[in-house]
Backbone as a ProteinNet text record, in pm:
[ID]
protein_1_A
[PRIMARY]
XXXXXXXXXXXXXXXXXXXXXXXXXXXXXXXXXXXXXXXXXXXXXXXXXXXXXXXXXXXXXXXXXXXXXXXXXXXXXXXXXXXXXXXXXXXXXXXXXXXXXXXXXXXXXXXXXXXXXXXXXXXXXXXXXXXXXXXXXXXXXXXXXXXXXXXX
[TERTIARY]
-1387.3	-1492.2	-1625.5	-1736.2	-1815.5	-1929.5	-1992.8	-2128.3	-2239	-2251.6	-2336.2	-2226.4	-2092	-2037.1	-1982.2	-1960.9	-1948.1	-2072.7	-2176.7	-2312.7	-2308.5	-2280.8	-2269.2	-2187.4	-2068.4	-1958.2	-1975.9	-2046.3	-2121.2	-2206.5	-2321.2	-2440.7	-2335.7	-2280	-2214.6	-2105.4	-2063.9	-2032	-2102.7	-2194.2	-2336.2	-2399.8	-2399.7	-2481	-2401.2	-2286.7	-2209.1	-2136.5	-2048.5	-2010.9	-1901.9	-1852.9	-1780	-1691.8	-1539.2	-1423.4	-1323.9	-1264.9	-1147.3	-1017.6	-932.8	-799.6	-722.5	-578.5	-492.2	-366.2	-284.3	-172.4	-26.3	49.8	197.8	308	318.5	417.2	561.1	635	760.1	835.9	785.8	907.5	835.8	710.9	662.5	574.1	496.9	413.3	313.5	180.4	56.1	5.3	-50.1	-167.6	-335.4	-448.5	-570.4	-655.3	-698.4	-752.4	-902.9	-1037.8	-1189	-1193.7	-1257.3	-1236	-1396.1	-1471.2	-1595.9	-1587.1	-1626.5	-1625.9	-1702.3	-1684.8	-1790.9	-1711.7	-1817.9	-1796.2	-1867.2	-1783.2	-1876	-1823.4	-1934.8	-1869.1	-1750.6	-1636	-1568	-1424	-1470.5	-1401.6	-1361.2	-1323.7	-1354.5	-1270.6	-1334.7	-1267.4	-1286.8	-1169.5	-1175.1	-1117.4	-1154.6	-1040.9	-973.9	-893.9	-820.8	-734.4	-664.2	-589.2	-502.3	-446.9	-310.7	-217.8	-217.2	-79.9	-74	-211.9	-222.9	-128	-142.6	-26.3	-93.9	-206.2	-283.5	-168.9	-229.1	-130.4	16.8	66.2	218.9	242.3	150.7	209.7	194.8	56.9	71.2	158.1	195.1	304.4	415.4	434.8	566.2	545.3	387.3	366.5	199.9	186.5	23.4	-35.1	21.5	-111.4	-166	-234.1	-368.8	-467.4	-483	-597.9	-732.9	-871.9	-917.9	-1091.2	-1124.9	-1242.3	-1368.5	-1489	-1606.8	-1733.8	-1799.8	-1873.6	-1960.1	-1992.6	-2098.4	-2162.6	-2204.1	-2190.8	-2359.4	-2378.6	-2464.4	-2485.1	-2595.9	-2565.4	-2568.5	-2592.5	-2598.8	-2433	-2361.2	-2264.8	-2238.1	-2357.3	-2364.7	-2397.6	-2430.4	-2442.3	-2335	-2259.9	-2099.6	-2101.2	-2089.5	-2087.7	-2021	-1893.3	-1823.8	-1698.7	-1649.1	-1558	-1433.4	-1338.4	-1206.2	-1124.8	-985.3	-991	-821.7	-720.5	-627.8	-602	-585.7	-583.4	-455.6	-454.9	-349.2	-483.3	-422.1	-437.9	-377	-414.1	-342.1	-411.6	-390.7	-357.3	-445.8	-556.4	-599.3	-577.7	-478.6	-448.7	-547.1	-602.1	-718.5	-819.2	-829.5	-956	-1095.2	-1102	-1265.5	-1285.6	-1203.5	-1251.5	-1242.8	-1148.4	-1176.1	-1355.8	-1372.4	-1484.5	-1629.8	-1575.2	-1679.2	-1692.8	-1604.2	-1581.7	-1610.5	-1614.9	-1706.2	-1822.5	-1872.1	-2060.6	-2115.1	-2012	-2062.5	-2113.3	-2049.8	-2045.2	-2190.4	-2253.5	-2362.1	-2475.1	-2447.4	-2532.1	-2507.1	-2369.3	-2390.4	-2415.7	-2434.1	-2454.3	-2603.3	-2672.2	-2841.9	-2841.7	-2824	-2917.1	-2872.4	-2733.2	-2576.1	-2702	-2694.9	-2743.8	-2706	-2810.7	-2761.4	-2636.1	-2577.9	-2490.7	-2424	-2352.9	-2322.5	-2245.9	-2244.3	-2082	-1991.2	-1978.3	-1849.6	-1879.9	-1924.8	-1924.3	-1957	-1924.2	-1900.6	-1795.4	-1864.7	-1776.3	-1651.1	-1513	-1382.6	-1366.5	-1316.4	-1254.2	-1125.9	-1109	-1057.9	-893.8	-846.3	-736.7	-704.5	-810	-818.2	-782.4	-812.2	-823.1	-721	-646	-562.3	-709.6	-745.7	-836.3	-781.5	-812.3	-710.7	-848.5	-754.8	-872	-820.1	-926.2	-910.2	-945.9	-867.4	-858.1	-826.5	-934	-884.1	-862.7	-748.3	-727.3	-745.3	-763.2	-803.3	-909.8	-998.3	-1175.5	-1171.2	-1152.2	-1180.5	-1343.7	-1444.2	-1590.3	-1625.3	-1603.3	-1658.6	-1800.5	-1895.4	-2035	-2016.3	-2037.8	-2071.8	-2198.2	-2276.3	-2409.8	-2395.2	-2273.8	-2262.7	-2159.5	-2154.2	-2079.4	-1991.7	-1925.4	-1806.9	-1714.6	-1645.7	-1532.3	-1552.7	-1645.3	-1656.8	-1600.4	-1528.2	-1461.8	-1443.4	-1517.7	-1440.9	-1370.7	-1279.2	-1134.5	-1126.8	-1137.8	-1184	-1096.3	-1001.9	-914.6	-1001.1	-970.7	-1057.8	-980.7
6339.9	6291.1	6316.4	6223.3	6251	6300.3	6357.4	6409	6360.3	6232.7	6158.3	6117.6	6147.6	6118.5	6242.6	6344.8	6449.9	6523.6	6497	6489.9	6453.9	6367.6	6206.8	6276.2	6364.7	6384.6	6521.8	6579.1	6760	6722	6608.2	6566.6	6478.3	6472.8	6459.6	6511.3	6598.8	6714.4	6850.9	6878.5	6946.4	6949.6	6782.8	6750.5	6662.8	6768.2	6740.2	6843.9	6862.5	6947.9	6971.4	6823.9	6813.6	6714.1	6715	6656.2	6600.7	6527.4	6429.6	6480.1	6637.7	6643.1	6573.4	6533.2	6482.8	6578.3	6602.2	6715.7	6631.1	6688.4	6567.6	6676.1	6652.6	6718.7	6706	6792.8	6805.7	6701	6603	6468.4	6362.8	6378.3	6270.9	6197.7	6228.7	6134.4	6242.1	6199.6	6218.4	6276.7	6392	6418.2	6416.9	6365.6	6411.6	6458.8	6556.9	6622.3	6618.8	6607.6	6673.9	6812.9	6867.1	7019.9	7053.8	7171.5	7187.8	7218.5	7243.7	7317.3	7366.5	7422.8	7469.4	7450	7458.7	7412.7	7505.1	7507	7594.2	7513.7	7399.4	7341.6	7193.6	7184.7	7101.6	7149.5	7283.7	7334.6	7372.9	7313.1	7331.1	7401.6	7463	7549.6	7553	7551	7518	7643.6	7676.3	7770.2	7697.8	7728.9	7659.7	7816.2	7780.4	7862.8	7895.2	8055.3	8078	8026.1	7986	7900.7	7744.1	7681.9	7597.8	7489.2	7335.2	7254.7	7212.5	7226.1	7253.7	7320.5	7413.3	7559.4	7547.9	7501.3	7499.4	7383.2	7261	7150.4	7199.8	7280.6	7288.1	7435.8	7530.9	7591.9	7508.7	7394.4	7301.3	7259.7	7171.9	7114	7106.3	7132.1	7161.9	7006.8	6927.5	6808.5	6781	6733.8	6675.6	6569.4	6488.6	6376.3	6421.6	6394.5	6429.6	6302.3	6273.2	6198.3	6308.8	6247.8	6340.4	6219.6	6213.3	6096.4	6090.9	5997.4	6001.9	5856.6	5888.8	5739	5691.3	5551.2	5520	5352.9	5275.1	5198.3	5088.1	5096	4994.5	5010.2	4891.3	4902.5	4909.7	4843.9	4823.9	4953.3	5094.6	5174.7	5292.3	5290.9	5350.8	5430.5	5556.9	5671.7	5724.1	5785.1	5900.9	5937.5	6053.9	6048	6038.5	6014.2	6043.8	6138.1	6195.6	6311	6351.3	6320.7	6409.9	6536.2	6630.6	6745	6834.7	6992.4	7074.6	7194.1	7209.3	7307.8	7469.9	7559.3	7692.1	7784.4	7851.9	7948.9	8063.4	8110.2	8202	8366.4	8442.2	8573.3	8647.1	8650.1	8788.3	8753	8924.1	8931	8928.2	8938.9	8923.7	8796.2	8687.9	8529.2	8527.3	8513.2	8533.5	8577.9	8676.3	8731.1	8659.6	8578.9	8513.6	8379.5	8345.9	8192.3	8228.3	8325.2	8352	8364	8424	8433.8	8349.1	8244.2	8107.8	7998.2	8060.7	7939.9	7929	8063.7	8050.3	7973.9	7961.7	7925.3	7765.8	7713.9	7538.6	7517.2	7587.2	7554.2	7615.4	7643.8	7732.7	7666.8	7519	7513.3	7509	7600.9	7597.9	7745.1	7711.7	7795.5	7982.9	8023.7	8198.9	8207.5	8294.1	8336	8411.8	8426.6	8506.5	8557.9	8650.7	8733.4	8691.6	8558.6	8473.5	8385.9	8353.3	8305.9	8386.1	8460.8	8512.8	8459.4	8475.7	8468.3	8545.2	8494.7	8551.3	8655.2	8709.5	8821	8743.6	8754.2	8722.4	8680.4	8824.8	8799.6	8759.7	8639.8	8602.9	8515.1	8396.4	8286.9	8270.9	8093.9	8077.1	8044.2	8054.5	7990.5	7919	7826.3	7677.3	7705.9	7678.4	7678.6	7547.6	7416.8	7286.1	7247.9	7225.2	7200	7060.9	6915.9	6829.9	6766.9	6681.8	6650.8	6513.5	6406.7	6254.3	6263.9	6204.1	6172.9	6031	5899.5	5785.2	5855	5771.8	5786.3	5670.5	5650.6	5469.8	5490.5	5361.9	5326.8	5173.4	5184.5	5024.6	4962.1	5066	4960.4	4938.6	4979.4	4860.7	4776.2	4744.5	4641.4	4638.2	4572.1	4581	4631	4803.6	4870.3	4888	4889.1	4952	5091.5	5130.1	5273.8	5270.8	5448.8	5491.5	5558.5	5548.8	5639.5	5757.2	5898.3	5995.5	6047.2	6136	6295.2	6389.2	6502.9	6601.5	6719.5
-1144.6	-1057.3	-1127.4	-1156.2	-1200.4	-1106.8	-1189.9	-1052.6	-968	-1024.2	-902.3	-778.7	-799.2	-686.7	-618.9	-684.1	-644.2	-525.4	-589.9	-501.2	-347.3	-378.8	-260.2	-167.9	-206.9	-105.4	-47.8	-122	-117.3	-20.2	-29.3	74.2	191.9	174.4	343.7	398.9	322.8	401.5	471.1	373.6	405.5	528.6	522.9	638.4	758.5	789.9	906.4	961.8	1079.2	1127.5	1162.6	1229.7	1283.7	1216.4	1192.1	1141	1213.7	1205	1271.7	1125.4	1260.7	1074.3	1195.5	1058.7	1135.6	1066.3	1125.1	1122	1127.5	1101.7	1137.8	1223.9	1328.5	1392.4	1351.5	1377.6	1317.5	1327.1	1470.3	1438.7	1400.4	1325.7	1207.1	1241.4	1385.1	1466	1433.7	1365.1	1352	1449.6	1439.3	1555.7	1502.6	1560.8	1546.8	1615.3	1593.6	1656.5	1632.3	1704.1	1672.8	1660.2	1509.4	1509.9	1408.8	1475.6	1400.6	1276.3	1174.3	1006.8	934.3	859.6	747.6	602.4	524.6	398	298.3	142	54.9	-41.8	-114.6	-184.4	-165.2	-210.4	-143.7	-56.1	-20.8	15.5	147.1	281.5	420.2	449.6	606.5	681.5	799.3	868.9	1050.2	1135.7	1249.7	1316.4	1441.9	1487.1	1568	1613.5	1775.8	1848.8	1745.3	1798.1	1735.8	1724.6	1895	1920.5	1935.7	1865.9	1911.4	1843.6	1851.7	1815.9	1663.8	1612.4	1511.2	1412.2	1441.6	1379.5	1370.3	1494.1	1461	1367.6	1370.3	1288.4	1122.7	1110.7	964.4	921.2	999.5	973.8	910.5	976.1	905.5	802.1	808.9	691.1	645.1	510.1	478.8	469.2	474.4	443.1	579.5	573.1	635.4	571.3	654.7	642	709.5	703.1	772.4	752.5	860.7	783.2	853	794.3	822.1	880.4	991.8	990.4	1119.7	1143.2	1247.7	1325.8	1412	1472	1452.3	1439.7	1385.1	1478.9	1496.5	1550.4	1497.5	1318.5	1268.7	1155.2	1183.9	1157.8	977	937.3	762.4	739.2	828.4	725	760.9	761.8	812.2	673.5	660.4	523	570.8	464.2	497.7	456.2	401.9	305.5	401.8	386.7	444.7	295.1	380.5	240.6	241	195.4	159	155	167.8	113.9	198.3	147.7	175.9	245.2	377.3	495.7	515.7	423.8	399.7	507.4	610.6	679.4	573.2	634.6	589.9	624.2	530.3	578.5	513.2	424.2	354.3	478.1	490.8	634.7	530.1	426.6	389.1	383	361	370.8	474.3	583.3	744	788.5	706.6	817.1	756.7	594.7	556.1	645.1	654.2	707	858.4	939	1072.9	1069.4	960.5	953.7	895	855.9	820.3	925.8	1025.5	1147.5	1228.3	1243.9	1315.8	1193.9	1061.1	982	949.8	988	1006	1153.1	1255.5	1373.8	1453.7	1356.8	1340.2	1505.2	1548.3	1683	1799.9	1811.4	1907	2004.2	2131.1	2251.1	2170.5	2215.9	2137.9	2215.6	2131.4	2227.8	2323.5	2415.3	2565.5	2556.9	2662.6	2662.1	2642.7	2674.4	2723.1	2589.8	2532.8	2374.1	2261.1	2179.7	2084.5	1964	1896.4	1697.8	1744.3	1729.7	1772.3	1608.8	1663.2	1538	1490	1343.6	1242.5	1345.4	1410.1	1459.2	1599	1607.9	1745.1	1722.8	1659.2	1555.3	1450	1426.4	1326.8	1229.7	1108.3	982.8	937.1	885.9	757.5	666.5	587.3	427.2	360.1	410.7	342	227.4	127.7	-41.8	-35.3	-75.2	-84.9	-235.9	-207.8	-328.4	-371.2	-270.1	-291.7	-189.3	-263.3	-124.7	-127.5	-60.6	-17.7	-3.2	-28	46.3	61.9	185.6	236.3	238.7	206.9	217.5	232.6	355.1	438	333.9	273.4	283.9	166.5	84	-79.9	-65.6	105.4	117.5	251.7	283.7	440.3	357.5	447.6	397.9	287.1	153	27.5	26.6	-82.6	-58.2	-217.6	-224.9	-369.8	-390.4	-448.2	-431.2	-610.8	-543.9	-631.2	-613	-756.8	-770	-747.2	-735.7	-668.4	-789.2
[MASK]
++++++++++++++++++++++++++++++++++++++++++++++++++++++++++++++++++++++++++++++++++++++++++++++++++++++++++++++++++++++++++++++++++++++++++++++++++++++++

């Protein structure tokens, strides 16, 4: 991947929050889910329930699709990578507790927070640590459905 496109996919992930992964349940029917993230690099990370159906699907299996994007009302300018990648279960508690004090810093303008909302502790929380390995990055505005298709 060269680096003016590497850029391109760093600046919109950067500057987003929120992700659409998709997971495959054990009898082969897709799930997607809306899930918030942070990023260091091209490297994402989501938390999701312990028990949730998240978690159990990629217990079975690590891939995931996931796109990143935002709604816009002009349809020619549609940006945004969609992404391949493998979903690993984060057990070291020092990336755990990095990837929690990350969160109040992509979400700087989320209400302070309350008793009843607090940063969950490491073992409250499943972590996925997203490594992608193909980036589609659609840009409507070099065209309808233009997409560049990058190894990672």
């Amino acid at each position: 991947m060269d680096d003016p496109m590497k850029q391109k996919i760093l600046a919109l992930l950067d500057g987003h929050r929120i992700m659409t992964i998709a997971t495959l349940r054990p009898d082969g029917w897709p799930q997607a889910t809306t899930v918030g993230y942070v990023n260091e690099g091209l490297t994402l990370w989501f938390l999701c329930g312990l028990e949730s159906q998240k978690a159990r699907n990629l217990a079975h299996d690590d891939r995931v699709s996931l796109t990143v994007d935002h709604d816009t009302p002009d349809i020619m300018s549609i940006t945004g990578p969609s992404v391949a990648a493998r979903a690993k279960r984060v057990n070291d508690r020092a990336e755990a507790e990095k990837v929690i004090a990350m969160l109040p810093l992509k979400y700087a303008d989320a209400p302070p927070a309350t008793a009843q909302m607090t940063m969950p502790r490491p073992e409250e929380v499943a972590i996925f640590r997203v490594v992608p390995e193909i980036v589609s990055v659609l840009d409507y505005t070099k065209g309808f459905a233009h997409t560049d298709l990058v190894r990672v």
